[in-house]
C-alpha positions in Angstrom: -51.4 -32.4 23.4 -49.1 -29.5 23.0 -46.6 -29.4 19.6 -43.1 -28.2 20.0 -40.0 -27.5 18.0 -36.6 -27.8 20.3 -34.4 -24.9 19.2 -30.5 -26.1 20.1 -28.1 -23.1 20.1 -24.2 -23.3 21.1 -21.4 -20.9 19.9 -17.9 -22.3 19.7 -16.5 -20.1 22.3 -19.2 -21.3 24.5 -18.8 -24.4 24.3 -15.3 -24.1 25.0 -15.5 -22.0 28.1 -19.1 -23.1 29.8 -19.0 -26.5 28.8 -22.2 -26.0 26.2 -23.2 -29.2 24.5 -25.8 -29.3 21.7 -26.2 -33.2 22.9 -26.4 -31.7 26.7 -29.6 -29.7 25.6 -31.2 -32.2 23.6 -31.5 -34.8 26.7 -32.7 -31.7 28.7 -35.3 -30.3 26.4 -36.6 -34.1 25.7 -36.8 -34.7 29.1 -38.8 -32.1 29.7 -41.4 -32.6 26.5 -41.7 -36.3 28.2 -42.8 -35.3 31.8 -45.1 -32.3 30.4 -46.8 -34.5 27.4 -45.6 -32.5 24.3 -45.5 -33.6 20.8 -41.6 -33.0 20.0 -42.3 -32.1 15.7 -38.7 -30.8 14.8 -35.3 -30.4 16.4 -32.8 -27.6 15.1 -30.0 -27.5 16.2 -27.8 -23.5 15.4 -24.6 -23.8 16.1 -24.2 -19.8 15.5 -23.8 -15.9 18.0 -27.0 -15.2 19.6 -26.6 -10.8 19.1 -28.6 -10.9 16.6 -31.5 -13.6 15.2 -29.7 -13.4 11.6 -28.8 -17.0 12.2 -29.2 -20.0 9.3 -31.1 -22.5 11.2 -33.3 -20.0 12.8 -34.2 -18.1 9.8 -35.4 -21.6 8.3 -37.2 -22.3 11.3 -39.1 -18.8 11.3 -39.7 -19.3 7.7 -41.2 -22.7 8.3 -43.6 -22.0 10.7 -44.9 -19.0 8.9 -45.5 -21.7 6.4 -47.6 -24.0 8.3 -49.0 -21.8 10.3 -50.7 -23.9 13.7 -48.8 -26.9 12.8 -46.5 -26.2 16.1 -47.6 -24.3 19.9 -44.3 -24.4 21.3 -40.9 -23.1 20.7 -38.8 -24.7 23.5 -34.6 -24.2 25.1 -33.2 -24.8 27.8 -32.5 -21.3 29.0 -33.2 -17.5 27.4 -29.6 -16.5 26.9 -29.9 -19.7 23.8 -33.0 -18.3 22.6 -31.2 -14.3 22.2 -28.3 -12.1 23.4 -29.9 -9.2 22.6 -33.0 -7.8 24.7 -34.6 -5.3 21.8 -34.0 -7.9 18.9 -35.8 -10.7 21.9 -38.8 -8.3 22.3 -39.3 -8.3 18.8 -39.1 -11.6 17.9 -41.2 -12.7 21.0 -43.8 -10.4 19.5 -43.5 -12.0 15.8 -44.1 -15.6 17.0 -47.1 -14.3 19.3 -48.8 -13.3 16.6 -48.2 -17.0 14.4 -49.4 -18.4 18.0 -46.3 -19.6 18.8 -45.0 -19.3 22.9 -41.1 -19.3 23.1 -40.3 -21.0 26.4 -37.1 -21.7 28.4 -37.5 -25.4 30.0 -35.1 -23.9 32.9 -36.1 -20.3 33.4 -40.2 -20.3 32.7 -42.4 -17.9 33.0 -45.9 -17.0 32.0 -46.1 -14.0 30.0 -49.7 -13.7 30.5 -49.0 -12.6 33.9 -47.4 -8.7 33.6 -44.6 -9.1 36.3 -43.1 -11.6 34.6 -42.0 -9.5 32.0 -39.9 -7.8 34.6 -38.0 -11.3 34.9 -38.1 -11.7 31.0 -36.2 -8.2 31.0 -33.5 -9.2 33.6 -32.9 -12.8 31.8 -32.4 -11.0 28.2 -30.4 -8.1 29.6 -27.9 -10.0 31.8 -26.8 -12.2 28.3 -26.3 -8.7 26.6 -24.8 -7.3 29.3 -22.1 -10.4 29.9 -21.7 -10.1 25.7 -20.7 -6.1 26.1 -18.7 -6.7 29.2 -16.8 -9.7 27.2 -16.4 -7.4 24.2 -14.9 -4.2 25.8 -12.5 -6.5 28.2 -11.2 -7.6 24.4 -11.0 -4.4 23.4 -9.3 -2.7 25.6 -7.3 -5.6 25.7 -6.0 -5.1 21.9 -6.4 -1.4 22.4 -2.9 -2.2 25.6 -1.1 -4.7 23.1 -1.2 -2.3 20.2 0.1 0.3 22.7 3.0 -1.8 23.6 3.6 -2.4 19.5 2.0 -5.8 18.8 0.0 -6.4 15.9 -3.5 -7.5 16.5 -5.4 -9.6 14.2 -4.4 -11.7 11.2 -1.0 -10.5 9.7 -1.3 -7.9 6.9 0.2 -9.0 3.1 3.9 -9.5 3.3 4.1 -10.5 7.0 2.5 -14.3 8.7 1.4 -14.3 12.5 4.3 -16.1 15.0 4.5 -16.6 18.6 7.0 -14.9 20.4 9.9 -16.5 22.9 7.0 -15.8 25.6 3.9 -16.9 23.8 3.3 -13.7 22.5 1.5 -13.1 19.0 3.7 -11.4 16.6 3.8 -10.7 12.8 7.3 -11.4 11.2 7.9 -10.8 7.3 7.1 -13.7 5.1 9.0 -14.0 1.8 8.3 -13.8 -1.2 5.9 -10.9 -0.2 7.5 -8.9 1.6 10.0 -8.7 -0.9 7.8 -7.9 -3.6 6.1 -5.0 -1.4 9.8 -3.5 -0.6 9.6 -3.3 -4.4 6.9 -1.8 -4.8 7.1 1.1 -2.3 10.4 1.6 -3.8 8.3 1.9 -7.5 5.5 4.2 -5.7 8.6 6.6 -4.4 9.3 7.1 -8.0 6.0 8.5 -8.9 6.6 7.6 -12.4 3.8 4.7 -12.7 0.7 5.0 -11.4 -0.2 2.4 -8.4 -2.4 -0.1 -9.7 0.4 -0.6 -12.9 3.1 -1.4 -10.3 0.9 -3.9 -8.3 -0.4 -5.5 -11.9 3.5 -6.5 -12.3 3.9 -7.5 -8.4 1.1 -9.9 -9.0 2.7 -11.2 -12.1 5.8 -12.1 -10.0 3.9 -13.2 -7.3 2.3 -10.7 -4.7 -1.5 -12.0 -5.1 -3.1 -8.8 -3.9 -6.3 -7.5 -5.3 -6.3 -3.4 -6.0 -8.5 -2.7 -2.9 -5.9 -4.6 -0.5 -2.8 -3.5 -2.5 -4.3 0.4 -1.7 -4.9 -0.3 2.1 -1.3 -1.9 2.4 0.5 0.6 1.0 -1.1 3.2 3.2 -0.4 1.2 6.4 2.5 2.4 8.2 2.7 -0.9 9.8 5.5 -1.6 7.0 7.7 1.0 8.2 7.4 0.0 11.8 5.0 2.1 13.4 1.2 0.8 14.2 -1.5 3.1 14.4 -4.0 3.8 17.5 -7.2 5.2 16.7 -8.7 8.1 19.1 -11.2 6.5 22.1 -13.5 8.7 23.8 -10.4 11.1 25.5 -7.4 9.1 24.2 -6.0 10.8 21.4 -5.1 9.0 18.2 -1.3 8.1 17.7 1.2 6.1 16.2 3.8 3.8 18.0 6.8 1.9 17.4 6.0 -2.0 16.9 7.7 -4.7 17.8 8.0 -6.1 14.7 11.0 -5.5 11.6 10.0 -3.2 9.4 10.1 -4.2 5.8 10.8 -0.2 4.4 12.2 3.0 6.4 10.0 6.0 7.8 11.7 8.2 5.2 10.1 6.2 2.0 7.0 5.4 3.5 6.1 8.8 4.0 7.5 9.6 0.3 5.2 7.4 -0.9 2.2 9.2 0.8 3.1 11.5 -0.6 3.0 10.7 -4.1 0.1 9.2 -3.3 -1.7 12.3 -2.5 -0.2 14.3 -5.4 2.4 16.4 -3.5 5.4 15.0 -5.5 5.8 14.4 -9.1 8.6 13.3 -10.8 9.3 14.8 -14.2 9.4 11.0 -15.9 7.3 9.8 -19.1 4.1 8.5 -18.0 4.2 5.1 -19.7 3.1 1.5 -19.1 5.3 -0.3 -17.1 5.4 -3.5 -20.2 4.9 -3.5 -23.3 5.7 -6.0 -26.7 8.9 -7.5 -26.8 9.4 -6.3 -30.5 7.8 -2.5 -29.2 10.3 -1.7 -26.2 9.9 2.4 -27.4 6.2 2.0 -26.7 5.4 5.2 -24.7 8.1 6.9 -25.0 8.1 8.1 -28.7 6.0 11.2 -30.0 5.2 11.8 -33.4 7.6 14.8 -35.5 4.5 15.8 -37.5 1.7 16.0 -34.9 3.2 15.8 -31.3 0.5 12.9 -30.5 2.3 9.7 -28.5 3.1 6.9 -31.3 1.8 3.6 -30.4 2.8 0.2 -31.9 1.3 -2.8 -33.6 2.2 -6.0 -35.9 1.0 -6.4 -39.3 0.4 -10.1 -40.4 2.7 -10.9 -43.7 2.7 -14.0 -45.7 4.6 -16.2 -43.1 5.0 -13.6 -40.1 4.5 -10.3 -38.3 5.8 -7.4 -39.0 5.8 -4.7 -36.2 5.6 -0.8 -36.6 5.4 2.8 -34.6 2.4 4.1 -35.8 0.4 7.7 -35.1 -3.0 7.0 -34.5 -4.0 10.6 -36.4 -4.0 10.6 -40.1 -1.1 12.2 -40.5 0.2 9.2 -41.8 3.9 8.9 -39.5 4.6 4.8 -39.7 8.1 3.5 -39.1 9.7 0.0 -38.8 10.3 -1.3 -35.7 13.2 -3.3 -36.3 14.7 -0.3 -38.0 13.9 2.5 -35.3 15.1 -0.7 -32.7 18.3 -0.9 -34.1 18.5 3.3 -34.6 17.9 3.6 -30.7 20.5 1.0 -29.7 23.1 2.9 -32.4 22.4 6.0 -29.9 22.8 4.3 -27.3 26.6 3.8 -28.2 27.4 7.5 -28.2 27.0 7.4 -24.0 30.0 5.2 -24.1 32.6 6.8 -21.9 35.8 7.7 -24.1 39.1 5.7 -22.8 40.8 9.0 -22.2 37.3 10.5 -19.8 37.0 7.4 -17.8 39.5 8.7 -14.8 38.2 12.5 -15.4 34.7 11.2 -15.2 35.9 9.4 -11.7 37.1 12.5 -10.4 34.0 14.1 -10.9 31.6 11.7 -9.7 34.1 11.9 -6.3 33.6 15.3 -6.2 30.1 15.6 -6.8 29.5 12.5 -3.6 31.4 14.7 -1.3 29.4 17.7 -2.6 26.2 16.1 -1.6 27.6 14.3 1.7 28.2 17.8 2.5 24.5 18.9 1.6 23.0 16.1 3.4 25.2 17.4 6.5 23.0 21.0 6.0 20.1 19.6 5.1 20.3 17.5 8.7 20.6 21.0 10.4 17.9 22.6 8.5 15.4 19.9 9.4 16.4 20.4 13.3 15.3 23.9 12.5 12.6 23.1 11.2 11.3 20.8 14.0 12.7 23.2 16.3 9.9 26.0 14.9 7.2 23.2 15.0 7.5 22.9 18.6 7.7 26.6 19.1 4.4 26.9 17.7 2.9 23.9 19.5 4.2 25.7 22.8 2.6 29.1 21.6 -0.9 27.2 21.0 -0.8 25.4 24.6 0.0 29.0 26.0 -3.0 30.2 24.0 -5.3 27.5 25.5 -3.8 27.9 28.9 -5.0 31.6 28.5 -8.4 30.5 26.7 -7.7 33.0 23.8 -8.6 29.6 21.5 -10.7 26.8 21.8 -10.0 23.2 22.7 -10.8 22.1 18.7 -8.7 24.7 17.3 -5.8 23.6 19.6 -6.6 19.9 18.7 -6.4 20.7 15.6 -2.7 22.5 15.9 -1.6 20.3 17.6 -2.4 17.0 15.1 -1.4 19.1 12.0 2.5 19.6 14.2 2.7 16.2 15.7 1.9 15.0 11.3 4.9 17.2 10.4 7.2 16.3 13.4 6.2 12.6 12.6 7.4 12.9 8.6 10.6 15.8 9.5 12.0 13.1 12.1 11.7 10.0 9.6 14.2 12.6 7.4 15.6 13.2 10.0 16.6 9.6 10.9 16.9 8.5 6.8 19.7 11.7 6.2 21.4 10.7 9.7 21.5 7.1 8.6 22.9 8.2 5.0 25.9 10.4 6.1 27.0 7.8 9.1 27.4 5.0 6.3 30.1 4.0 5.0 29.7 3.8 1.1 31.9 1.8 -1.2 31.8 4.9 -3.6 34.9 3.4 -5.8 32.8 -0.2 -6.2 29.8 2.1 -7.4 31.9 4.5 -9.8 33.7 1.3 -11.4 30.4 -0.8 -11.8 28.6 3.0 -13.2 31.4 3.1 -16.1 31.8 -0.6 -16.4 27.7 -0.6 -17.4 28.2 2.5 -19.4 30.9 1.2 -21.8 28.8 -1.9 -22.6 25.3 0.0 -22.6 24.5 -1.1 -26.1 24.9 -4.7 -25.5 23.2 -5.2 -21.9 20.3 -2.9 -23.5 20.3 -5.5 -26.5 20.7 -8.6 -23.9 17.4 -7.3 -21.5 14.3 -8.4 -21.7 11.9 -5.6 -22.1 10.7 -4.2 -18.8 14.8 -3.8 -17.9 15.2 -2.3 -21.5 12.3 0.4 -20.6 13.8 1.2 -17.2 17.2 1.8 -19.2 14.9 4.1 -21.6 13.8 6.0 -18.7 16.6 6.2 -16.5 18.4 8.2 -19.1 15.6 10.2 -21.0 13.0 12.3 -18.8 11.4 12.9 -21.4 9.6 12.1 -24.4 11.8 11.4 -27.3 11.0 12.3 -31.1 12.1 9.9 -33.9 12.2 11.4 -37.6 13.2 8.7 -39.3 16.9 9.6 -39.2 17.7 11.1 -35.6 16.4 10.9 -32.0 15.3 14.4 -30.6 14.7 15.0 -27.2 14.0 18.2 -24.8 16.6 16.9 -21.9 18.3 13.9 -20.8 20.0 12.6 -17.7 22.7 14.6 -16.7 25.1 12.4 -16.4 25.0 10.7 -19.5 24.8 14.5 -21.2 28.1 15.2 -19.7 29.8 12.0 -20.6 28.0 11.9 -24.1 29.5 16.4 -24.1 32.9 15.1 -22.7 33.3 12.2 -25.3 32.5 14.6 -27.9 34.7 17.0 -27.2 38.2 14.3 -27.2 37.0 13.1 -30.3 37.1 16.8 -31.5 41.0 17.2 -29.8 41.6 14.0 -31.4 41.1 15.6 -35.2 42.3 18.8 -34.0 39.5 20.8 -34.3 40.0 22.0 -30.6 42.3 21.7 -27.7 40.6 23.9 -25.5 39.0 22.3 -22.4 37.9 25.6 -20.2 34.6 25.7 -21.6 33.5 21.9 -21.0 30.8 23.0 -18.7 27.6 21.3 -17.0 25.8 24.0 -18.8 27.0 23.4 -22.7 23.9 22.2 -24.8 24.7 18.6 -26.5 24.8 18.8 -30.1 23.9 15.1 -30.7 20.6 14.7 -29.6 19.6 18.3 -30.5 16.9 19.7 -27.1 15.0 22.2 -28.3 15.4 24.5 -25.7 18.8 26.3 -24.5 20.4 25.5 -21.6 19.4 28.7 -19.8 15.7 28.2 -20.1 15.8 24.9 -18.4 13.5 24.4 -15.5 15.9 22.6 -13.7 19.7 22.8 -13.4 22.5 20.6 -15.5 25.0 20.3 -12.4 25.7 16.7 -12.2 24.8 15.1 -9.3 25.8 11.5 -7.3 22.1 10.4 -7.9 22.3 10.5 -11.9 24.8 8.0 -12.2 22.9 5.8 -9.8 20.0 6.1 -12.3 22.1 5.2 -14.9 23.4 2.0 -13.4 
């Protein structure tokens, strides 16, 4: 009497769309051991795809009849799409159990492999599984390939959005709080290019994003946030992007900033510190040491009943400072960018004139990017011309064509953020009173922060590294606005004891005597016109 095992195989899908049953096979394959007299030794039952024999059940099978090797003849199912899906993998396996004398048999398509024509069967039952399986899988994908096209999101929603059903039964991705929130965030951070991109997504997971670095790098170079959804190239179908149906969470404008900085094109001239640090350390990072230039870091000393915290240089040089002293020093400076009563309408008058000054600039700068775009397509024409004529190849035209269609991409997303900017209507007023309102009280809402908002004040007002003596704060150049008001305020007070009345030469390009930059105004990289954006730093 012959020995078999009854191998059961049913996918989900099948099951659902043929009617499969695992129990359906089992009375089939029984019923068939019964009228043929064979020994039934095992039943497994897989319930797993067939494309490949990488399968659970069936690589414990396999592994158990290379154990007891003549303990089983037969390997039975009910047809040979249940024993494989895939005609080279079925070959080889067929072979393998030969060889451990094993004859895989389908109760409802049998044939004798002894006899060579039946192999031609054997071929058309593997292939026509394989077949159906390839047919099924490019029907799906062009399928997705159309929806994307149209500007759905296929697949499970990326971080920040969930998966919804449309009004019609659609799939669509809609933005999911408090993620998408905390991603608006961080692009906004990334823009910056002051902090590198795995410190800003440390302190979105601390508030809540739960993104690991690998994920957190693919989102934020996914321009599905900013709308569009990319198509990958298909045999002729070129690669492109299209709008989506979904709301974007950030514009084109700073997505495309952020690529950006994320490929090294822009750098902001900022101090390249941590984004925390100790409570008791909030100068961590951004203090260099008078004697030796090296950054000064910060640590606590135990005492008899508690810590006592210093800026330290980690040379020999020996520079060591309180921290509660050079604290309270920096929040004493701090009170010198208080606006003066008598600059306060002045400084309004200003920051006025300096909006309208860059409304205007935006207006120019709309009318250079059309220019721009407007040679991009000149050149795209010129290289079409040039195929047209066969003076370059296809590739090289390809090639044109996907570095122009890149730049029209990014110059339109400008294009759209300026356009968007000088249609607006801005509450400038509200913006100036809430700038001088913050700046009269900068001492005390420094002293009130917590310490990541106290490093942001730190930064938004010195570019760059500062250098403590022991006495006096030192620095190569600070914001522009609070150099003017912190110029401005000094020059009253001098009125006010009569040491001068004259106001012709209170200029954007006067050094400022109190925090004494080493370097004169004239050989500074970059220019000390105040500008609408400074003040926004600042509050």
């Amino acid at each position: 009497m012959k020995i078999a095992d009854l191998y059961i195989r049913v996918s989900t899908d099948e099951q659902a769309d043929k009617g499969y049953s695992q129990r359906d096979q089992d009375e089939r394959l029984r019923k068939f051991c019964e009228i043929n007299s064979i020994q039934i030794r095992k039943v497994i039952f897989e319930d797993h795809s067939a494309k490949t024999f990488n399968r659970p059940e069936w690589t414990k099978l396999l592994a158990d009849v290379k154990k007891y090797k003549g303990k089983s003849d037969l390997i039975l199912f009910t047809k040979w799409d249940r024993f494989s899906r895939n005609a080279g993998d079925a070959y080889q396996m067929i072979g393998t159990l030969r060889k451990l004398g094993i004859e895989p048999q389908a109760v409802e398509q049998p044939l004798d492999l002894s006899i060579p024509e039946n192999k031609m069967m054997l071929a058309f039952y593997l292939a026509a599984p394989e077949v159906e399986n390839d047919r099924r899988a490019l029907n799906v994908f062009h399928g997705m390939r159309r929806a994307k096209k149209e500007g759905r999101w296929m697949g499970t929603a990326p971080v920040g959005y969930t998966n919804k059903a449309g009004d019609d039964g659609r799939k669509l991705i809609a933005p999911k709080d408090p993620e998408a929130s905390l991603l608006k965030w961080a692009f906004r951070e990334l823009a910056h290019g002051t902090l590198a991109a795995d410190q800003i997504r440390q302190e979105a997971n601390k508030k809540g994003l739960k993104c690991s670095r690998s994920n957190f790098w693919t989102a934020v170079r996914n321009p599905i946030y900013c709308g569009k959804i990319f198509i990958p190239k298909f045999k002729e179908d070129e690669s492109c992007m299209v709008q989506g149906q979904h709301e974007p969470l950030i514009s084109e404008a700073l997505f495309y900033e952020v690529q950006d900085v994320l490929d090294g094109k822009k750098r902001k001239e900022r101090p390249n510190t941590k984004i925390v640090s100790q409570d008791n350390l909030p100068l961590r990072g951004f203090l260099t040491c008078p004697k030796c230039d090296r950054m000064l870091t910060g640590s606590a000393s135990k005492g008899r009943s508690s810590l006592y915290y210093y800026y330290h240089c980690v040379s020999s040089c020996g520079c060591r400072y309180k921290a509660n002293y050079v604290n309270d020093t920096f929040v004493e400076e701090l009170k010198k960018f208080k606006p003066h009563s008598s600059v306060v309408d002045l400084y309004k008058v200003i920051i006025g004139s300096a909006y309208k000054k860059q409304s205007a600039q935006q207006q120019n700068g709309s009318k250079q990017l059309v220019d721009e775009m407007n040679k991009i397509n000149e050149k795209l024409n010129k290289a079409r011309q040039l195929l047209l004529s066969e003076d370059i190849d296809p590739i090289d035209y390809r090639t044109i064509k996907s570095e122009c269609e890149d730049k029209l991409m990014r110059l339109e997303a400008k294009l759209a953020e300026t356009t968007t900017n000088t249609t607006t209507t801005i509450g400038i007023d509200k913006l100036i009173d809430k700038a001088v309102s913050t700046l009269s009280q900068l001492d005390v809402i420094y002293t009130e922060a917590n310490v990541i908002s106290k490093r942001e004040i730190i930064g938004s007002i010195y570019p760059e590294k500062l250098s403590f003596d022991g006495f006096q704060y030192r620095t190569v150049r600070i914001n522009e606005a609070a150099r003017l008001i912190y110029q401005i305020s000094n020059e009253l007070g001098a009125i006010k004891n009569r040491k001068s009345s004259d106001f012709s030469h209170l200029s954007g390009r006067v050094d400022p005597t109190g925090l004494e930059p080493v370097t004169s105004s004239m050989s500074r990289k970059h220019s000390n016109q105040l500008s609408y954006g400074s003040i926004i730093d600042l509050t």
